[in-house]
C-alpha positions as CSV (number, residue, x, y, z in Angstrom):
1,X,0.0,0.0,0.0
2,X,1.3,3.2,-0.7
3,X,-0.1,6.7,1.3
4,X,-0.1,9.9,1.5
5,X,-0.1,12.1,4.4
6,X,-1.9,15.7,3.3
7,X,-2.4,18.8,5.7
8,X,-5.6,19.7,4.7
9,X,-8.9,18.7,2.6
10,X,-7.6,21.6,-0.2
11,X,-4.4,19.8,-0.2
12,X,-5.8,16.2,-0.9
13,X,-8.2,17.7,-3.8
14,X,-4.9,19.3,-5.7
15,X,-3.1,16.5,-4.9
16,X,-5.8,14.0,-6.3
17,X,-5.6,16.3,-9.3
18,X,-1.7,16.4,-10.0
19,X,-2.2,12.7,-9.8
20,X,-4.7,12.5,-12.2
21,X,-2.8,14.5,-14.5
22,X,0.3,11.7,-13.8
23,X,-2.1,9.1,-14.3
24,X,-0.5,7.6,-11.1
25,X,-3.5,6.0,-9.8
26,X,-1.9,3.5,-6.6
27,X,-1.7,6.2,-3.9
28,X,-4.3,6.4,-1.2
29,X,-4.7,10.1,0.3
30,X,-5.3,10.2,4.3
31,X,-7.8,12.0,6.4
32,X,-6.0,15.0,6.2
33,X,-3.8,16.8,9.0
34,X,-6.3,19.2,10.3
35,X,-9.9,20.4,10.2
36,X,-10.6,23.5,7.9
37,X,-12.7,26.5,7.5
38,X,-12.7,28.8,4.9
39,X,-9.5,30.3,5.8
40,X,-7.3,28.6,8.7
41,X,-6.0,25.3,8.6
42,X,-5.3,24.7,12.3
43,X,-1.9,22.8,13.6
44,X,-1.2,20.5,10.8
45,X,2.2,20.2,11.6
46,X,1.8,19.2,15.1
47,X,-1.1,16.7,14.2
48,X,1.5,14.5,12.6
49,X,2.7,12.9,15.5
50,X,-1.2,11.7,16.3
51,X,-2.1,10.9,12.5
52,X,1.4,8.8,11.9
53,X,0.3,7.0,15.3
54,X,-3.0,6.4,13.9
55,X,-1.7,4.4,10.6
56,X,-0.7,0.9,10.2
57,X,2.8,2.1,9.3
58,X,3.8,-1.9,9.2
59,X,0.9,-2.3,6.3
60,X,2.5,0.3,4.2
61,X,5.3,-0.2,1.2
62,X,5.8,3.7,0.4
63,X,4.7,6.7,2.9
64,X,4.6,10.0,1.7
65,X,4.3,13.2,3.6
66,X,3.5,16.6,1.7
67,X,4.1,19.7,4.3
68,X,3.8,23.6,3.5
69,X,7.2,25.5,4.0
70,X,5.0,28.5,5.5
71,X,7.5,31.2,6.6
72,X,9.6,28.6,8.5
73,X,10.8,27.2,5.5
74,X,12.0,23.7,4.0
75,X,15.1,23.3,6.1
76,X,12.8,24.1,9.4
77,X,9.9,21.6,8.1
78,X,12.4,18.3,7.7
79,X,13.7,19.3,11.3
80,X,10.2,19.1,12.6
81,X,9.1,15.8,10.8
82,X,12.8,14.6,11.6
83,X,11.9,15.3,15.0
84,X,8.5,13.3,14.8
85,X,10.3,10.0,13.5
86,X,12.5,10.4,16.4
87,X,9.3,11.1,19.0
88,X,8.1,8.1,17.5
89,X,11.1,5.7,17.2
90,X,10.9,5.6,13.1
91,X,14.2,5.0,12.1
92,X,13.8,8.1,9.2
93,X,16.0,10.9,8.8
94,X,15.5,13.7,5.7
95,X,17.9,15.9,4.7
96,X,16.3,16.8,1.7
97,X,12.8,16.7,-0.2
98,X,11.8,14.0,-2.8
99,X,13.5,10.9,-2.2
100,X,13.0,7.7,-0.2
101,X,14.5,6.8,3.5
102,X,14.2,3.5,4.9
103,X,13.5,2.4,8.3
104,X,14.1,-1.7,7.7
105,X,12.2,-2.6,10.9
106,X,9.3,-1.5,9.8
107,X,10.4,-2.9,6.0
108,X,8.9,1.0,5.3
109,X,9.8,3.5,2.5
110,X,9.0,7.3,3.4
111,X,9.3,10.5,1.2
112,X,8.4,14.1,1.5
113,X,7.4,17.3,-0.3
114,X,7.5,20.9,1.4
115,X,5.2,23.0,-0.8
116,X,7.0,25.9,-1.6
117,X,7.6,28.8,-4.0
118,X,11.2,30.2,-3.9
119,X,11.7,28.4,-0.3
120,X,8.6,29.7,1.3
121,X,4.8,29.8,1.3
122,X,2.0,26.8,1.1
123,X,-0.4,25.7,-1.7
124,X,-2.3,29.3,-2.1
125,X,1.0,30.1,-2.8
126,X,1.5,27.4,-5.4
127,X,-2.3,27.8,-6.4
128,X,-1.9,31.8,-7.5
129,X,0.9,30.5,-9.6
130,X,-0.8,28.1,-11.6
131,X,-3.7,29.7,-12.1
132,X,-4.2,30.2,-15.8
133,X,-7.8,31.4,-16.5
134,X,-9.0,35.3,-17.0
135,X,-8.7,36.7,-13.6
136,X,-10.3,40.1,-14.2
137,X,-12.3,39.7,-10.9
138,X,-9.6,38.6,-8.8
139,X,-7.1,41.0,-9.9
140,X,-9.0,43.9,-9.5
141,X,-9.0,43.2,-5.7
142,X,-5.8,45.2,-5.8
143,X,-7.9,48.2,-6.4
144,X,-10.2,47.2,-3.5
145,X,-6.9,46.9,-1.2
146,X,-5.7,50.3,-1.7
147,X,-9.2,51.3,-0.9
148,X,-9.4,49.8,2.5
149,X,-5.4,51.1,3.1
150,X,-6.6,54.9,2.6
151,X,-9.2,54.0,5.0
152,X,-6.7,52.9,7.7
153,X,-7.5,49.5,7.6
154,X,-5.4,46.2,6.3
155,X,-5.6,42.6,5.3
156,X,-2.5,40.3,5.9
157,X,-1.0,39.0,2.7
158,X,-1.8,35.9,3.7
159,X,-5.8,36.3,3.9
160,X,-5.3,38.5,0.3
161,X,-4.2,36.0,-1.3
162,X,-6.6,33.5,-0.1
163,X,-9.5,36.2,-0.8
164,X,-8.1,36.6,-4.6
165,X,-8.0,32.6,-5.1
166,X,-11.9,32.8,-3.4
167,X,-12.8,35.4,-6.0
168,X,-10.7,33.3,-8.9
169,X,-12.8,30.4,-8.4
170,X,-16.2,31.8,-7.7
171,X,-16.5,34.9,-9.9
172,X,-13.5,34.3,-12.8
173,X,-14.0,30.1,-13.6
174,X,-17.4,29.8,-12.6
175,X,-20.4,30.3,-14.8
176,X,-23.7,32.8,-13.7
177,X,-25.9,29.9,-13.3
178,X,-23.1,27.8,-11.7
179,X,-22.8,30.9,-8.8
180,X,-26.5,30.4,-7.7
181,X,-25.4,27.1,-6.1
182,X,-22.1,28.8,-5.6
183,X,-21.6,26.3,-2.4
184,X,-22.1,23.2,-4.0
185,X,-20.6,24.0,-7.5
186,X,-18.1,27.0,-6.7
187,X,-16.0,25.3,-4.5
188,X,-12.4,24.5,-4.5
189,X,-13.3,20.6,-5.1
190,X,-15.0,21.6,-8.4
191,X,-12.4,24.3,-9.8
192,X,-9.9,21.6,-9.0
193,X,-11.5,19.5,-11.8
194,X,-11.5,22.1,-14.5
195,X,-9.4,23.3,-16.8
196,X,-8.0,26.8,-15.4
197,X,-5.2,26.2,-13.9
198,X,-1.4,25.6,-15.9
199,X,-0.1,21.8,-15.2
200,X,2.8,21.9,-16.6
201,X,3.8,25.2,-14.9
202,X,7.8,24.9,-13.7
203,X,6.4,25.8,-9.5
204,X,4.9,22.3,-9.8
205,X,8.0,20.3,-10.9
206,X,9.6,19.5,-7.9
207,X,6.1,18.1,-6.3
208,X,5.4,15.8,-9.9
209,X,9.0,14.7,-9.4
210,X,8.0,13.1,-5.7
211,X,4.5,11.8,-6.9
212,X,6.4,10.1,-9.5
213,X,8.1,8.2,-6.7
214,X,4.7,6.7,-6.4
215,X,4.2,5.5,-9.7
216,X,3.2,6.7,-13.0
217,X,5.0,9.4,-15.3
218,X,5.8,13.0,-15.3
């Protein structure tokens, strides 16, 4: 059996679709990491001590872990899940992304991924990149930021950007008619099956490179 260990529900649906695109079809995506809303993703990284706990790592061939750098960054990240092994007596150390360790006790591969841009950031990071669709709603979201500014108010970067990608797929790939169920047919799970976003853009290479551990082609 191979798995994959996901932070968040957003995560596994992007990941399901990079797979698809791989045709690699003999990985099995956990419960993800954390519970989500529409905007925080709460203690991922220190939920993977309980979720690792909660597999059957001895009925597993090939266990891979996919991580967001955040500001911490990669180097930080393997430290932390380096760390976890350790908590947990896996015989696992990383010193780098996207290639195999072996722990022969457990007669278990692992691998991980730290989603990144430029050594930093998480998959609204990646997903901003990729996105490939007219964005004219999104984009003018700038004008509504400098608006708010002169006001003397502010938005993090990190909740702008996860406002843009809300606006991307609700108002710039999804259809009038589609918007009146906006809930059921606007959501992340349904953009992640159409054809707006780039696949073959260069931020994704490093995270087909470690699916293609997995199986299948890049």
């Amino acid at each position: 059996m191979n798995k994959l260990i996901v932070e968040s529900h957003n995560d596994k649906f992007f990941i399901q679709r990079i797979l698809k695109h791989l045709d690699v079809d003999s990985v099995d995506i956990s419960e993800p990491l954390c519970n989500i809303d529409e905007y925080i993703c709460l203690d991922g990284i220190n939920n993977l001590k309980n979720k690792l706990r909660d597999l059957k790592l001895d009925d597993i061939d090939r266990l891979g872990i996919i991580l967001d750098a955040d500001e911490v960054g990669i180097t930080k990240r393997l430290e932390e899940i380096n760390a976890t092994f350790d908590e947990l007596s896996v015989d696992v150390e990383f010193d780098s992304v996207n290639k195999f360790e072996y722990d022969s006790k457990l007669d278990l591969k692992v691998a991980c991924h730290i989603l990144q841009v430029d050594g930093s950031g998480d998959l609204d990071v990646v997903i901003k990149h990729i996105a490939n669709s007219e964005s004219t709603y999104a984009d003018c979201l700038d004008s509504w930021r400098e608006c708010i500014k002169e006001s003397g108010k502010q938005i993090s970067d990190k909740n702008f950007l996860k406002f843009w990608i809300n606006n991307y797929i609700r108002f710039d790939t999804c259809s009038p008619a589609d918007q009146k169920q906006s809930f059921k047919k606007c959501s992340f799970q349904r953009a992640m099956q159409k054809d707006v976003w780039n696949l073959e853009h260069e931020v994704l290479d490093g995270l087909k490179q470690f699916l293609s551990l997995f199986g299948g082609k890049v």
